[in-house]
C-alpha positions in Angstrom: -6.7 31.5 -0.9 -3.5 31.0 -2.6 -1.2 28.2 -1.1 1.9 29.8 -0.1 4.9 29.8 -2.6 7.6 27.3 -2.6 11.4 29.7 -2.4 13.6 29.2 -5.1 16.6 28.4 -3.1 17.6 24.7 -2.1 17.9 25.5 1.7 14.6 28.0 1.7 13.2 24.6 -0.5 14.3 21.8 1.8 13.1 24.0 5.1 9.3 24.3 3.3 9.1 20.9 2.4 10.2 19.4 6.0 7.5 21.9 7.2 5.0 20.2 4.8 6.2 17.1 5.7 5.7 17.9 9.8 2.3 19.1 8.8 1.4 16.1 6.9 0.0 18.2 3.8 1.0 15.7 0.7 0.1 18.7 -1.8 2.6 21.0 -0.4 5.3 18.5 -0.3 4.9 17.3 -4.1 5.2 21.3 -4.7 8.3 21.9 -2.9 9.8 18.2 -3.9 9.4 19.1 -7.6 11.0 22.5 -8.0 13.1 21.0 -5.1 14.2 17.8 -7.7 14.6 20.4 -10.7 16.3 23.1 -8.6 18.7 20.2 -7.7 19.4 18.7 -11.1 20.2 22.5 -12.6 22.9 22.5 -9.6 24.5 19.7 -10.8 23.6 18.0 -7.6 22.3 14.5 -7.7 22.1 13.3 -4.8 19.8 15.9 -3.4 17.5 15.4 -6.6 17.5 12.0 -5.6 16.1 12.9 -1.8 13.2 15.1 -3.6 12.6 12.2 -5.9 12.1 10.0 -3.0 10.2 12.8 -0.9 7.9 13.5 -4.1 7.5 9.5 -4.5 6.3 9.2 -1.1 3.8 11.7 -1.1 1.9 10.2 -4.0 2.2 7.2 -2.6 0.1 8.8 0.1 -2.5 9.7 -2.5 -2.5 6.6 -4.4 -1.0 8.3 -7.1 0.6 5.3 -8.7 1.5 5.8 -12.2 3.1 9.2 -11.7 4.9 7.4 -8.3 5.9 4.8 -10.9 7.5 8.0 -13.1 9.6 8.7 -10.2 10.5 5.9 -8.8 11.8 4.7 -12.4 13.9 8.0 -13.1 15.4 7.4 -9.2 16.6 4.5 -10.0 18.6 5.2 -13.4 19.8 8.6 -11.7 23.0 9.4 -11.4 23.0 9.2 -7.3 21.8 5.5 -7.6 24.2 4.5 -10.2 27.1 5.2 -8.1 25.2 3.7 -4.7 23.7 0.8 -4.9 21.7 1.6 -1.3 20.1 4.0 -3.3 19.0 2.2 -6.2 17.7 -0.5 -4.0 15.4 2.0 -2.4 14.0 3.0 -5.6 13.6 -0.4 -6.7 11.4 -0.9 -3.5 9.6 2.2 -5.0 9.1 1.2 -8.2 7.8 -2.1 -6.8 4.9 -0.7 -4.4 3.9 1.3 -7.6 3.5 -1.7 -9.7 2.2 -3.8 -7.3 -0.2 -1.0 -6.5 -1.3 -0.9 -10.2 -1.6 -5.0 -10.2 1.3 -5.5 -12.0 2.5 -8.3 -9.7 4.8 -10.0 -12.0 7.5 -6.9 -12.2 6.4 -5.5 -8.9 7.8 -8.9 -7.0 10.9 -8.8 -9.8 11.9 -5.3 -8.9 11.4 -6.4 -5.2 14.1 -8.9 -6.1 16.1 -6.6 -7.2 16.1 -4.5 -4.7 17.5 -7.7 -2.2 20.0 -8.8 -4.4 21.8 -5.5 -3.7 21.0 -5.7 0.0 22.5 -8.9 1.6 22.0 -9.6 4.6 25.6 -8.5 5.5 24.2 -4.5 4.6 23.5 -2.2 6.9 20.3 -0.8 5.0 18.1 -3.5 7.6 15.3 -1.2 7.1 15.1 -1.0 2.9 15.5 -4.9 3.5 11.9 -5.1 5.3 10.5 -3.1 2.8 11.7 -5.2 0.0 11.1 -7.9 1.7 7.3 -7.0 2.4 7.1 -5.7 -0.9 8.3 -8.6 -3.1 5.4 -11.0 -0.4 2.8 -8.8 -0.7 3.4 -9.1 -4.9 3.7 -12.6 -4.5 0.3 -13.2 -2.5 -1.5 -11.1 -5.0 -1.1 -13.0 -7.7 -1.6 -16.0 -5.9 2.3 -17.1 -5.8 1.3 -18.0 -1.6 3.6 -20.8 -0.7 6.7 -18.4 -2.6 5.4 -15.6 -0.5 5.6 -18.0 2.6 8.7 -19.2 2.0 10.3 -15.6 2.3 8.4 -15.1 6.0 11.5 -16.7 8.3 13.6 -13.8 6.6 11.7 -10.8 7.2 10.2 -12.1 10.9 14.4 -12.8 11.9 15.0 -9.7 10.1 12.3 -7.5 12.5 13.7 -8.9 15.3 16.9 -7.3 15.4 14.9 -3.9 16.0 13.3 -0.9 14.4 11.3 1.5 15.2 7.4 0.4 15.8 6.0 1.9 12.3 8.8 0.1 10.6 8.0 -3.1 12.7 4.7 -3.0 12.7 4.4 -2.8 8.9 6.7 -5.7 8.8 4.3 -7.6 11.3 1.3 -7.0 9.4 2.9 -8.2 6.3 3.4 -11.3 8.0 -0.1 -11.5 9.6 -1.5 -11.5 6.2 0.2 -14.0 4.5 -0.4 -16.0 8.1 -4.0 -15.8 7.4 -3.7 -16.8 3.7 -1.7 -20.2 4.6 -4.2 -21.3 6.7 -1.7 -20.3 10.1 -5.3 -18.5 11.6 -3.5 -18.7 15.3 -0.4 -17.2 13.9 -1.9 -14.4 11.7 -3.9 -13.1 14.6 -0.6 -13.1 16.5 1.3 -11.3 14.1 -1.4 -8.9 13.4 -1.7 -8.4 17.3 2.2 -6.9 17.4 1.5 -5.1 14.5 -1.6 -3.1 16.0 0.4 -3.1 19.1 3.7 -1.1 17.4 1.5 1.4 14.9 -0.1 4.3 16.6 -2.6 6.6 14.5 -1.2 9.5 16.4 2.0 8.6 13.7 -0.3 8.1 10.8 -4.2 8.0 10.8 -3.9 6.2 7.2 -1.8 4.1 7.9 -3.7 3.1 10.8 -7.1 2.9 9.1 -5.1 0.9 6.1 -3.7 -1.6 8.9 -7.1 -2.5 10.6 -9.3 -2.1 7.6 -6.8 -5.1 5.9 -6.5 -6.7 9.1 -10.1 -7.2 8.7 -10.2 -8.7 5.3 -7.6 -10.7 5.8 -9.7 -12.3 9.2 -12.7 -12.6 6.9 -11.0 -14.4 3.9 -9.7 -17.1 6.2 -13.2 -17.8 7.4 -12.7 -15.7 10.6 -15.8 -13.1 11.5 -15.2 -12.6 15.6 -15.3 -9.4 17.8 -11.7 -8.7 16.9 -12.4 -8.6 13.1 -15.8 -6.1 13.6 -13.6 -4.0 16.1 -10.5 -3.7 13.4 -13.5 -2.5 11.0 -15.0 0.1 13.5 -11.7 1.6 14.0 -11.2 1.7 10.0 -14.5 3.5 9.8 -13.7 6.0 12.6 -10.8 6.9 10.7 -12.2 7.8 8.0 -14.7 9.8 10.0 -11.4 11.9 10.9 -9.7 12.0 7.8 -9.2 12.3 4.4 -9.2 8.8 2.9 -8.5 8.1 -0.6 -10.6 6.9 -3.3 -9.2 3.6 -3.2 -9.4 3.4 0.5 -13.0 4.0 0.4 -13.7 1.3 -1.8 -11.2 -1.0 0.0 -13.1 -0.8 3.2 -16.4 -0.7 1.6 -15.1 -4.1 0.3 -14.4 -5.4 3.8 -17.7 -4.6 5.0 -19.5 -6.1 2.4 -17.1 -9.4 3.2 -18.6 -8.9 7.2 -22.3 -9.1 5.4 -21.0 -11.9 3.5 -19.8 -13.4 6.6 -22.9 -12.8 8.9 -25.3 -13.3 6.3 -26.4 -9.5 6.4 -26.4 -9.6 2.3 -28.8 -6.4 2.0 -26.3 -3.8 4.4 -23.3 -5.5 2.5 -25.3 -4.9 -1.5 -26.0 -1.2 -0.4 -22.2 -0.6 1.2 -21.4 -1.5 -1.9 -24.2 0.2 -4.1 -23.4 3.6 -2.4 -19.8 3.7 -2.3 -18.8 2.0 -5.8 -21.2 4.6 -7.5 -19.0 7.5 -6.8 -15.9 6.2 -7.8 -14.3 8.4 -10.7 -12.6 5.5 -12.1 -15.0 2.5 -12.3 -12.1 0.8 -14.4 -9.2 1.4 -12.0 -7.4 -2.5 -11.2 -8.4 -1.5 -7.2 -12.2 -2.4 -8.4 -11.5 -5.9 -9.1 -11.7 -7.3 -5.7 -15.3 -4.9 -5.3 -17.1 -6.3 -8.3 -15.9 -9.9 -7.1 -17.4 -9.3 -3.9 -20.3 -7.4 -5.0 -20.9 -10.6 -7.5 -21.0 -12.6 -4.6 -23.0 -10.4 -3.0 -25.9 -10.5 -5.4 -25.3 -14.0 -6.1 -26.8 -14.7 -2.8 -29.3 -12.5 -3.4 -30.4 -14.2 -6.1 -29.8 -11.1 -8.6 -28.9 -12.0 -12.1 -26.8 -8.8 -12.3 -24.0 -10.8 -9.9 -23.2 -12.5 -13.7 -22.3 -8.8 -14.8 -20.3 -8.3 -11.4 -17.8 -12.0 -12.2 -17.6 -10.5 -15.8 -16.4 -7.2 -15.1 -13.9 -8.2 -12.4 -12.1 -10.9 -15.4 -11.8 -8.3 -17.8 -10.3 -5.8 -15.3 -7.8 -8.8 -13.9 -7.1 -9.0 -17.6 -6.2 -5.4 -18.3 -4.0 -5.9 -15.3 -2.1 -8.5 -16.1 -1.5 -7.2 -20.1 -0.1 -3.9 -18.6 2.5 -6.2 -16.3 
C-alpha cells in the first residue's frame, strides 16, 4: 500500500504534516516537511521554509538520523529567516548541536551550544530554547569528559526551570541535571533530580522519550556505583517500552548497554555477555560512534570472564573514540 500523497499547496502541506505530526508517524512528516521546505523557498517565503526545516529536523532526530539532521540544521541556520532573527538562529544552533553531539563530535556540539546562549540572554524571552541550549552544551560537555565545566552551568538551567514550563520541557531539563548529578558524585541529588524528571514526563506524550529517560536514568545510577530497586525498575520500564514500540537501532544497543552494566553490577557476567552477544550482532552499522560505549562494556564484560577477546573489545572502542574525535 501506497502512503498517501503529500498536496502541493502550502496550506493542503502544512494541514498533512500537523496530521503526521498528531499521529506521531516521523516518515510522513519528513515527506510533507521536504516538499513543504522546497514549496516554501520557490514562494519566496523563508520563514515558513524555516518552520519545515525545523519540523524535518525534528523528525530525524526521532530516527537518529543525525548527519542528514546535521544537513538541516546547518542550512537553518545560514537561512535567510535566521539571519534576520537571531531567536531563530539560536534554535538551529541548538539543532546543529544535538546532531553533533549525537555523532560524538563534542567539541563543536558544546561550541554551537554556546552559540546558541550568547544570542539568548537571560533578558530573552525564548526561556525555553535557553534549556535546550543549556542541556545541550552539558550534555556535550559531560561526554567528552569536560564534568566540572558541565557542573558549573547546572545553577543556570535548575534557576532557569524554575520559572515554569510545561512538564516535557521540565522534565528534560531535570534529567539533564540528574545526570550530571550522578557524574559529580552528588548520588542524593541525581536521584532527586531524576525523581522530578520521571515525575513531569508521561509516555502517554512520548513512549521514546520515556523509554530514553529511564533507560539513561539507569546507566547513569549504575556508573555512580548505584544498582538498587529504583535502577532495575527504570530498566524494566525501558524494556517494556520497547516491547510497545518501535525503538531505534541506537536505542536498542543503548539499553542493551545498560543491562549489561546491571550484570556488571550484580555480578551476573553470563546474562550481561549474551544481552550483549545478541543485540550488538544485528546492528547494521558495527562502526557507528553509538558502539563505543558497547564494546567498552562488552570488554569489561569478558574481561571478567576471563575471555581474551575483551582485548579486541578495549581496542575497537579506541579506534571508534578516534574516528570520533578526527570528524569533530
Amino acid at each position: 500500500m501506497h502512503p498517501p500523497p503529500v498536496p502541493g499547496d502550502l496550506r493542503g502541506i502544512e494541514a498533512f504534516l500537523r496530521r503526521a505530526q498528531r499521529e506521531g508517524d516521523p516518515d510522513a512528516v519528513i515527506r510533507a516537511a521536504r516538499q513543504g521546505a522546497e514549496t516554501a523557498r520557490e514562494a519566496n517565503n523563508a520563514a515558513l521554509e524555516w518552520q519545515f526545516d525545523q519540523a524535518l529536523a525534528d523528525a530525524l532526530h526521532a530516527l537518529d538520523s543525525y548527519p542528514e539532521m546535521l544537513e538541516v540544521a546547518q542550512r537553518m541556520t545560514t537561512s535567510t529567516a535566521s539571519a534576520a532573527d537571531g531567536a531563530l538562529r539560536a534554535k538551529s544552533l541548538v539543532l546543529e548541536s544535538i546532531a553533533l553531539r549525537c555523532q560524538g563530535r563534542f567539541v563543536p556540539a558544546s561550541d554551537r551550544a554556546r552559540q546558541a546562549l550568547e544570542l539568548l540572554d537571560s533578558a530573552s524571552k525564548q526561556a525555553e530554547t535557553r534549556a535546550q541550549a543549556f542541556q545541550s552544551l552539558i550534555a556535550a560537555l559531560v561526554e567528552s569528559g569536560r564534568i566540572q565545566e558541565a557542573w558549573d552551568q547546572q545553577a543556570d538551567l535548575a534557576l532557569l526551570l524554575s520559572s515554569g514550563f510545561d512538564g516535557q520541557t521540565a522534565g528534560k531539563g531535570f534529567w539533564t541535571l540528574g545526570n550530571l548529578a550522578f557524574l559529580v558524585g552528588e548520588i542524593d541529588r541525581g536521584l532527586d533530580y531524576h525523581a522530578r524528571a520521571s515525575s513531569l514526563l508521561s509516555p502517554a506524550n512520548d513512549i521514546q522519550l520515556w523509554a530514553r529517560f529511564n533507560r539513561a536514568s539507569a546507566d547513569l545510577q549504575l556508573q555512580a556505583g548505584v544498582a538498587i530497586e529504583q535502577t532495575r525498575d527504570c530498566i524494566d520500564r525501558a524494556v517494556l517500552a520497547h516491547e510497545v514500540m518501535s525503538p531505534t537501532e541506537m536505542d536498542r544497543v543503548a539499553l542493551a548497554v545498560t543491562r549489561a552494566r546491571w550484570g556488571l553490577a550484580v555480578n551476573d557476567l553470563a546474562e550481561a555477555d549474551e544481552v550483549l552477544g545478541t543485540e550488538l550482532a544485528e546492528v547494521s552499522d558495527p562502526a557507528a560512534a553509538y558502539m563505543v560505549p558497547a564494546y567498552r562494556v562488552w570488554g569489561a564484560v569478558l574481561e571478567g570472564l576471563d575471555d581474551p577477546a575483551a582485548a579486541r573489545k578495549f581496542a575497537e572502542a579506541d579506534r571508534l573514540e578516534a574516528l570520533a574525535d578526527g570528524e569533530g
